[in-house]
C-alpha positions, 0 to 999 in steps of 0.5 A: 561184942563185934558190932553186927554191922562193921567197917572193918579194916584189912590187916595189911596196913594199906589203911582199906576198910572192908563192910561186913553185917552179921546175917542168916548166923554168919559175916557177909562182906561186901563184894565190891570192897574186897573186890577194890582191895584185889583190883586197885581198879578206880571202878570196882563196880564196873569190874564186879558187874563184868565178873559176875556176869562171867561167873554166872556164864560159867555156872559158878556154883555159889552165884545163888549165894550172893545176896543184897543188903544194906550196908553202912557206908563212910559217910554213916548211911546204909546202901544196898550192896551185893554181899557174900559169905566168908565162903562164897567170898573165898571163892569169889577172890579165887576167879580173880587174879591178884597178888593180894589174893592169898593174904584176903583169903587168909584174912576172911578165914580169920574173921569170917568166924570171929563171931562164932566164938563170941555166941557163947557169951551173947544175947543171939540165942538168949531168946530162943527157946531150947528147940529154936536154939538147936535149929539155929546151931544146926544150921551153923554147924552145916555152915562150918561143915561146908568151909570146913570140908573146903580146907580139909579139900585144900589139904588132900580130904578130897572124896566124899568117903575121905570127909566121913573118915576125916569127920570121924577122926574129929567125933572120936576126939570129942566123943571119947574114941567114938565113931559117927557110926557108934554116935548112931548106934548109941542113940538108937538111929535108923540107917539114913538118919544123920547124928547131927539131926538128932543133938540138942542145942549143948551138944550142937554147940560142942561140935561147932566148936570142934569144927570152927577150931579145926578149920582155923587150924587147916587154914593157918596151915598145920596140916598139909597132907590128909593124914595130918588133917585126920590127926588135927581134927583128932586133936581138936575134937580131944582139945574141946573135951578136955574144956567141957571137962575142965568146966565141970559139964557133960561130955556129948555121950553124956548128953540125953537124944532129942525124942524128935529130929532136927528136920521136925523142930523145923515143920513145927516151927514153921507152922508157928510162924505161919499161924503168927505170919512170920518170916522164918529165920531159919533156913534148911541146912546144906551139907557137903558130901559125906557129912554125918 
C-alpha cells in the first residue's frame, strides 16, 4: 500500500521530490514543490504567491480547489502547504511556461491514480457500510468523470453532447451494448435521474475502473481524434467485463437498483452525523457537462 503521506520522487532522474497526502479519495500535491520542479527559481514560494495571485484576478476556475494541509517535510515534520489535486494541479502547471511542463503532466496523470487501483485490496472502505461505500465510490467516479471529460477534451470530445456520446461508448463496452439511456430504462428511472445516483457500491466500483482506465489510456496517448477516444472507451469498458466475468462475478446489468438514491444516502447520512456531531466525510459530487 502507497503511504497515504509521501515523498515522492519525479521520474525524470533529477533526484527532486514531490509531497503528496491521500485526502477527500484522491492525491493532492503540494503546489510549491511542483512549482520548484517547473521554475528551478530559488524562491517557489515568492513565485507560487505571484502566480496565485494572478490566477485569482483572472478568474481561474479551480482556484477554490487549492486546499492547505499539513504536509511531511525532509526534515520528518509535517507544515501547512498549499496542496492541489491531480487535476487542479494539471491545470496549475498548464498557467506556467516551462519545458518541464508536459513530462509533469504526464507525471501526475500517472500517479495521480495509483491509489485508486490499490482500493480494492485496501482497508479504506473496509469500515463503511454498503450505503457509505457507494456514497464514497460516487463521489470518486465524479472525480474521475471530471479528469476524464479533461483528456477526452484534449483529444477533440469538446461538447457537452460529444461527453454523453463518448460516455455511451464506455457503458455499451461495460454493459453488454447498453447505452446510458437503455441503463435507465432498465432501472426504471424518471427523466432527469442520473444512472450513476441510482449504483450500489460493486457496480460504482465497475465503472471507476472503467473511467480510471480509460483515461489513463487518453493521456498515454492512444487516441488522438473523437472517434478514436469513443472506440477506446469501448474497448475499456469490454476489456473490464471481461475481467468481471473471468472472476466469476455479476456483470453491472446483473446487479439489483438501490430502492433509494445516491442524493438520499446522503441526507440520511448527514442526519447521522449530525445527531453524533461529526464532520462529513463525503462531499456532494460535481459532474462535468453531459455526464450520466
Amino acid at each position: 500500500m502507497t503511504n497515504d503521506k509521501a515523498l515522492l520522487p519525479f521520474d525524470e532522474g533529477d533526484g527532486r521530490l514531490i509531497r503528496r497526502q491521500w485526502h477527500d479519495g484522491r492525491w493532492f500535491f503540494s503546489v510549491v514543490d511542483v512549482v520548484s520542479l517547473l521554475t528551478d527559481t530559488a524562491a517557489p514560494r515568492r513565485y507560487w504567491s505571484d502566480l496565485k495571485r494572478k490566477l485569482h484576478e483572472e478568474g481561474f476556475e479551480s482556484y477554490e480547489k487549492i486546499v492547505q494541509l499539513k504536509m511531511r517535510s525532509l526534515d520528518g515534520k509535517n507544515y501547512a502547504t498549499d496542496a492541489a489535486d491531480a487535476e487542479t494541479m494539471l491545470r496549475i502547471v498548464q498557467s506556467v511556461s516551462s519545458p518541464k511542463a508536459e513530462p509533469v503532466k504526464q507525471w501526475l496523470a500517472k500517479v495521480g491514480t495509483e491509489k485508486l487501483e490499490e482500493i480494492a485490496e485496501s482497508d479504506v472502505l473496509s469500515g463503511l457500510t454498503a450505503e457509505q461505500r457507494a456514497i464514497f465510490l460516487r463521489g470518486q467516479v465524479a472525480d474521475r468523470n471530471t479528469t476524464l471529460a479533461a483528456a477526452a477534451h484534449d483529444v477533440g470530445v469538446v461538447s457537452g453532447r460529444d461527453f454523453a456520446l463518448f460516455q455511451d461508448h464506455g457503458y455499451r463496452g461495460l454493459y453488454a451494448g447498453e447505452t446510458a439511456r437503455d441503463i435507465a430504462a432498465r432501472k426504471g428511472l424518471k427523466r432527469g435521474q442520473a444512472i450513476l445516483d441510482w449504483m450500489g457500491p460493486d457496480e460504482l466500483a465497475a465503472n471507476l475502473f472503467r473511467a480510471s482506465l480509460a483515461e489513463q489510456r487518453l493521456r498515454r496517448g492512444d487516441a488522438t481524434t473523437k472517434a478514436e477516444a469513443n472506440a477506446v472507451h469501448h474497448q475499456t469498458g469490454a476489456a473490464v467485463r471481461r475481467v468481471i466475468i473471468e472472476q466469476g462475478a455479476a456483470v453491472p446489468e446483473q446487479l439489483p437498483t438501490p430502492d433509494v438514491s445516491i442524493q438520499e444516502l446522503q441526507r440520511r447520512e448527514q442526519k447521522r452525523l449530525e445527531a453524533e456531531r461529526q464532520p462529513s466525510l463525503f462531499a456532494e459530487p460535481t459532474e462535468p457537462e453531459g455526464e450520466q
